[in-house]
N, C-alpha and C positions, 0 to 999 in steps of 0.2 A: 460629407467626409468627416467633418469635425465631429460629430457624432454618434458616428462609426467607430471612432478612435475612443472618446469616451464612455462606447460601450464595451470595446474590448479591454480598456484598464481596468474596469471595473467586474470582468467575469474572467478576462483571459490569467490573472492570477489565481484565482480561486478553482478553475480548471488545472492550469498548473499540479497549482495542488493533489486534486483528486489524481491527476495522471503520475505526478510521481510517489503517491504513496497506494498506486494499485502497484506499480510493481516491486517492491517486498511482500507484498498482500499474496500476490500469485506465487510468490516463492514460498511463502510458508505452505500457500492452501495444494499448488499441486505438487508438490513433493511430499513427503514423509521427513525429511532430515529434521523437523521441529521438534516432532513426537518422541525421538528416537533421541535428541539431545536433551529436552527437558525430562527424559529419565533418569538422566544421572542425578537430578535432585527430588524427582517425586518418588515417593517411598511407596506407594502404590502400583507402581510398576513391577514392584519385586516378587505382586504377587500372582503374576502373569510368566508363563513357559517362555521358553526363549522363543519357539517356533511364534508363538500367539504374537508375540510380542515383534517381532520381523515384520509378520504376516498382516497383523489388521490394519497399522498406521500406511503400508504400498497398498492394500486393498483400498481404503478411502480416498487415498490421493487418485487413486485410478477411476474410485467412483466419481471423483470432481471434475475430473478430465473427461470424463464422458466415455473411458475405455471400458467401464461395469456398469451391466443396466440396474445393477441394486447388491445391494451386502448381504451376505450370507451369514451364519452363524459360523461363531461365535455373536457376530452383531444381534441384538435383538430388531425384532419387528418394528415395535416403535423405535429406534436409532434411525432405523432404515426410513423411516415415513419424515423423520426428523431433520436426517439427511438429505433427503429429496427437498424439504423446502430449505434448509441453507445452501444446496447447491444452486438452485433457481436464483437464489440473490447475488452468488459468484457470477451467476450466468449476466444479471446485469450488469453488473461491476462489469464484467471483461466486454459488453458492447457499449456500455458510458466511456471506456477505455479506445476501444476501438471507433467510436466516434471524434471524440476530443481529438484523436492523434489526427484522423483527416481534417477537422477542423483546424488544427495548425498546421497543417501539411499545406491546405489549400491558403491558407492566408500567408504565407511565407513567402507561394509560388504566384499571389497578387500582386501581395506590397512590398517583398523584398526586403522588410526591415527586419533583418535578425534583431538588431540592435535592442528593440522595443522589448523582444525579450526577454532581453539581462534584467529592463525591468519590471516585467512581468514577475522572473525567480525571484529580485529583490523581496516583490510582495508575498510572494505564495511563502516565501521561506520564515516572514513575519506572521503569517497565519499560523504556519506550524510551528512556531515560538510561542504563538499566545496559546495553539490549541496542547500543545506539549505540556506547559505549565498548567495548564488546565487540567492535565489528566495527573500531574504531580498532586494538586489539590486533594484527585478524587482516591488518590491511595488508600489513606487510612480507611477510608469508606466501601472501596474497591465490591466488597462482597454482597452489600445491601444493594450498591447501585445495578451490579450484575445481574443479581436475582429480583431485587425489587422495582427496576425502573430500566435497564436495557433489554431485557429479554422479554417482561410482558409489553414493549412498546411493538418490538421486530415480530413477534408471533403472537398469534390469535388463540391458542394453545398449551398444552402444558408439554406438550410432549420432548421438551429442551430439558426436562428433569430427569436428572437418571438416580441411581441406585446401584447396589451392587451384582445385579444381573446383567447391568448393559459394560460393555467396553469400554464407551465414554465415559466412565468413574473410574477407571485404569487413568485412561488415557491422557484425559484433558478435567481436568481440576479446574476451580476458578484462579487459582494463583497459574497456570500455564497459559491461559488467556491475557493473564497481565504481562507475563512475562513475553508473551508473540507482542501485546502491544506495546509493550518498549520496544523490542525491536524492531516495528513497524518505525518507530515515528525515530528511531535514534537512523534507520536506514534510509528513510525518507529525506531527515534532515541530509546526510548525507549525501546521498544522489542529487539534494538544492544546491548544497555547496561546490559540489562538483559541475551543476550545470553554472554556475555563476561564473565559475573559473573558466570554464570553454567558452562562454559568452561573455566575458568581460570584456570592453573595446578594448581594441587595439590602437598602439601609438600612429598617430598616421605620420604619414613619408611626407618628409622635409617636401616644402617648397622651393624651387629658387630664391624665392622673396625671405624667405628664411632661413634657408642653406647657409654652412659657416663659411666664414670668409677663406679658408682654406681650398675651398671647393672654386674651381675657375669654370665658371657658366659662360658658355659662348652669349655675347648679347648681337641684336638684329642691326 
């Protein structure tokens, strides 16, 4: 049992983590409201029809979701083959997501210790401070790291480069990527601090033995 417990402090924060910062992840990837709000500052959207400009950001969030079996044009071919493998990685994400939740769902319904989970958030919420500041680091640098060192890690491929035939040079810039991951991690941090507050202990109820003298306890 004692080991048990030392294994869960030791993953069930880091779990944590991954669980609360999948869901701003899925808010961004299956809706469209990103696209559509980081036009008001990308100047490349201006040069897209209002109908395109509606139409491709609900078409992709639908291809994510699984409701389009593939992107039509406007999208080019390569986006389309491009898209197929960043949805495959969504696709993990959302069953690392749906694991971890039965995974705390089933240890809850063992051990009954919410408690441990206050400090479980404690720590995941520290990971996401160091890893936050980490990414404050990688600003200045932001564009090299994206094109030189995150994207040839995640794909095998070149096919993550676009130009001005594909949609994704409208759509999604490398500063729009930065900007989804601020607010990945600024919402993340958020839904920690929130869970901490739901999970905070609570005052426990007076004893007799500690009851104010106000209080007239029948004794035996």
């Amino acid at each position: 049992m004692i080991f048990l417990q030392r294994i869960k402090r030791a993953f069930f924060p880091v779990l944590m983590l991954l669980w609360l910062f999948y869901l701003p992840l899925a808010l961004v990837v299956y809706t469209p409201y990103s696209y559509w709000i980081y036009c008001h500052w990308n100047i490349r959207c201006t040069y897209l029809d209002a109908a395109t400009l509606d139409k491709t950001p609900r078409e992709l969030s639908a291809f994510f979701r699984h409701q389009r079996p593939s992107l039509n044009p406007p999208w080019s071919a390569k986006e389309t083959q491009h898209m197929l493998e960043v949805r495959s990685m969504y696709d993990w994400a959302l069953l690392a997501f749906g694991l971890i939740s039965v995974i705390f769902a089933l240890d809850l319904a063992t051990s009954r210790r919410l408690r441990d989970y206050h400090v479980y958030a404690k720590f995941s919420l520290r990971w996401l401070l160091g890893l936050a500041l980490l990414m404050i680091l990688i600003v200045p640098v932001f564009g090299v790291f994206w094109m030189k060192v995150f994207h040839p890690l995640l794909f095998a491929n070149d096919l993550w480069r676009t130009d001005q035939t594909d949609i994704s040079w409208y759509l999604m810039p490398k500063h729009y990527f930065l900007s989804v991951i601020f607010v990945l991690f600024s919402l993340s941090l958020l839904f920690n601090a929130l869970l901490l507050r739901l999970l905070r202990p609570k005052l426990g109820v007076k004893t007799p033995d500690t009851a104010p003298s106000c209080v007239n306890i029948p004794k035996d």
